[in-house]
Every structure is written in structure tokens, then in C-alpha cells.
C-alpha positions as CSV (number, residue, x, y, z in Angstrom):
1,X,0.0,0.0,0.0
2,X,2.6,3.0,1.2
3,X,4.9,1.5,-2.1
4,X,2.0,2.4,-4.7
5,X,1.9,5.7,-2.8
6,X,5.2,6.9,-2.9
7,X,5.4,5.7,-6.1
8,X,2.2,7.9,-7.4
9,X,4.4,11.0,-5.7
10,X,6.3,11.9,-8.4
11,X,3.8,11.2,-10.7
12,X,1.5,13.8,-9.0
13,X,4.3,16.0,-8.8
14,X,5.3,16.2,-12.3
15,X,1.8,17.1,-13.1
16,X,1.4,20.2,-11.6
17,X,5.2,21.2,-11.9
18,X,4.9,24.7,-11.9
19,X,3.2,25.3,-8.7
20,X,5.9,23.3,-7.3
21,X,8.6,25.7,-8.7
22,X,7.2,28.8,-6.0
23,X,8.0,27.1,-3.3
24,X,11.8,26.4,-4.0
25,X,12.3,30.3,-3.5
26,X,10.2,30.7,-0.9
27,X,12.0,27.8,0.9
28,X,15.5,28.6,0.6
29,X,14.9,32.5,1.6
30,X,12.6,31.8,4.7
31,X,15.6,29.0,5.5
32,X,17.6,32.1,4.7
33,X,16.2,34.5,6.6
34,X,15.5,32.3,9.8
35,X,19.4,31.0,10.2
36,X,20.3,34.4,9.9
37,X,18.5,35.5,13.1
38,X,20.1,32.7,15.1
39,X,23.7,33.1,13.8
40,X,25.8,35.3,12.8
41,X,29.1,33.1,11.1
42,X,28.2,32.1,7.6
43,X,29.1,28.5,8.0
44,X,26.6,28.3,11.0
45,X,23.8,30.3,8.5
46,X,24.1,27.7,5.6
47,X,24.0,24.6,7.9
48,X,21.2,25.6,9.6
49,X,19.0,27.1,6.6
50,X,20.0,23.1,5.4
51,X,18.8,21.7,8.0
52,X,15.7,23.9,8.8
53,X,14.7,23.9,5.0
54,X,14.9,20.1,5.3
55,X,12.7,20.3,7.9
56,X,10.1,22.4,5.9
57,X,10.1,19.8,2.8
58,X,9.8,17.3,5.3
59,X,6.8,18.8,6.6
60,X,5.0,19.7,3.1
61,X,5.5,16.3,2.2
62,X,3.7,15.0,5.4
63,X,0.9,17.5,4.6
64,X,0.8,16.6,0.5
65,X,0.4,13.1,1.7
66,X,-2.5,13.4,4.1
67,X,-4.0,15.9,2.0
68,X,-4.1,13.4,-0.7
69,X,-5.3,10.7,1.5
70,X,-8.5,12.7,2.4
71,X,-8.7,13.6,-0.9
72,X,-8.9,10.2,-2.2
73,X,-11.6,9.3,0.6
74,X,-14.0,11.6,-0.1
């Protein structure tokens, strides 16, 4: 069952591919923006906007997938 789902992911994904390209931005300068507050050395900025915009994909991939679980049930 979770195998056909992840494999329908990318398939979903490519067909809507240019919603998908507004949130790379958006990503990368709130990951930006945030590390920036907390540190001041470069090194410490990048690995932390890494990590933290990890974190957001992580989490919009958690939401796609339930969103398209109650989409599917209704």
C-alpha cells in the first residue's frame, strides 16, 4: 500500500510542476532568513538554513500526503 503511494508522488508532482517551482524560493529565503537571526558566522547560517529547510520539505511532504489521503476518501 505505502509503495503504490510513494510511487504515485512523483507522478502527481510532475503534473502540476509549476506550482511546485514557487515554493523552492520561498524555501530557501525563509531557511535564509531564519538561520540568519540565530547566527551570525556564515558556516553556522548555511547549515542551519540546510537543516531547517529540510525540515520544511519534510513537513509539506507529510501535509501533501495526508491531503491526498483525504482527498482520495471523499
Amino acid at each position: 500500500m505505502w509503495l503504490a503511494v510513494l510511487s504515485m508522488i512523483p507522478l502527481v508532482a510532475a503534473g502540476d510542476v509549476n506550482r511546485f517551482w514557487y515554493a523552492l524560493p520561498l524555501i530557501v529565503s525563509v531557511s535564509l532568513v531564519y538561520s540568519a537571526t540565530r547566527h551570525e558566522d556564515m558556516k553556522h547560517i548555511l547549515v542551519h538554513a540546510l537543516r531547517f529547510g529540510a525540515w520544511v520539505v519534510g513537513f509539506m511532504a507529510v501535509v501533501f500526503v495526508l491531503l491526498y489521503f483525504v482527498s482520495r476518501n471523499l
